[in-house]
N, C-alpha and C positions, 0 to 999 in steps of 0.2 A: 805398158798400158794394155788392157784388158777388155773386148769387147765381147757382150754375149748376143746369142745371137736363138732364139725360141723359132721350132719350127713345129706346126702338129701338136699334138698328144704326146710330149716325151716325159718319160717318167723322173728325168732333173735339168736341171740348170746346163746347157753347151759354154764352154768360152773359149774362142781363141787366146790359146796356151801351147809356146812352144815351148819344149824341155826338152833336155836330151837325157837318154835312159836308155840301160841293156836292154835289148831281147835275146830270148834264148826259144827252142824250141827245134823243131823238125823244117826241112824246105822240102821242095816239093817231088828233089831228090831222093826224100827218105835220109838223106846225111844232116848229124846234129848242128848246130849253126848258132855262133853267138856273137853279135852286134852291137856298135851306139845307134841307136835310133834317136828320133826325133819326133815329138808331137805336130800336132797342126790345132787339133780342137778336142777337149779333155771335158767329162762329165764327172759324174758319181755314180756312174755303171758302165764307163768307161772311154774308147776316145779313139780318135782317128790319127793315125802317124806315118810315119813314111819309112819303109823298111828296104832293103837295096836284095834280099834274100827271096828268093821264089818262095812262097806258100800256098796253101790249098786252105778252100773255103772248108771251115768247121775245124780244121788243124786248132792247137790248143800252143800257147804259149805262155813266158811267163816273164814277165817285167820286172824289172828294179829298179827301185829311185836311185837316184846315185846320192842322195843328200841324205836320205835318212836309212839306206840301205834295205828297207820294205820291199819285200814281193808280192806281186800279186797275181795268180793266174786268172788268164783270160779265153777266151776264145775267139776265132779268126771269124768274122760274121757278116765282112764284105772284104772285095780287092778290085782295086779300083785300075783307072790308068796307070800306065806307069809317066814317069817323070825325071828331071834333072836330079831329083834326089831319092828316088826309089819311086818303089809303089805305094800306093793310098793303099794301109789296111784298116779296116775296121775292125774296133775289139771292143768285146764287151766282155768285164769283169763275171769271174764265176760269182761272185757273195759282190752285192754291195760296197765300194771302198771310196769314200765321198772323200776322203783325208789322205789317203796317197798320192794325188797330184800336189800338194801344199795349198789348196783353195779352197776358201769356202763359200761353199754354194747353197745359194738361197734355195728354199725350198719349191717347189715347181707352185705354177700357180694356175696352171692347165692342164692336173690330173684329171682322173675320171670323176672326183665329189667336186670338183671346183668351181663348178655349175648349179650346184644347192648351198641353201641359204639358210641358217639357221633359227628361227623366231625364239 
């Protein structure tokens, strides 16, 4: 089951969506590092997951689905607490990638036009 969940101004669609998927990338060691991670909440510019590997804010990584075998790189754009199952990172996709988690998401309906009206 699948709940979404709109907060602010965000440019798509949030749903709690767990998956499991590589990351790969740099920690905070500077040593290369590759992982299953797991989602918490997935957009179409990207998603919050839980990774057990130290990173740094702005560090650059890069994801694979394990289903369709797609990459996508990202960027490290928050790090949150840490947890029983790693740390909260947030990432946000370099390009747009609305079709790499397997969901499809409604188009937002609280961009910046969706306040005007058209006659």
């Amino acid at each position: 089951m699948q709940e979404t969940a709109q907060v602010g101004a965000r440019r798509s669609q949030r749903v709690f969506h767990k998956m499991r998927l590589q990351a790969h990338g740099r920690g905070h060691d500077g040593k290369k590092f590759r992982e299953v991670c797991e989602t918490v909440v997935v957009n179409a510019h990207g998603g919050l997951l839980n990774l057990t590997n130290e990173v740094d804010n702005g560090e650059m990584l890069v994801l694979e689905n394990p289903v369709t075998m797609e990459e996508q790189e990202c960027r490290i754009v928050f790090i949150g607490e840490a947890g029983k199952r790693g740390q909260r990172i947030g990432i946000e996709f370099l390009t747009p990638a609305p079709h790499f988690w397997g969901i499809e998401f409604e188009p937002s309906s609280n961009g910046p036009d969706s306040s005007k009206q058209t006659h």
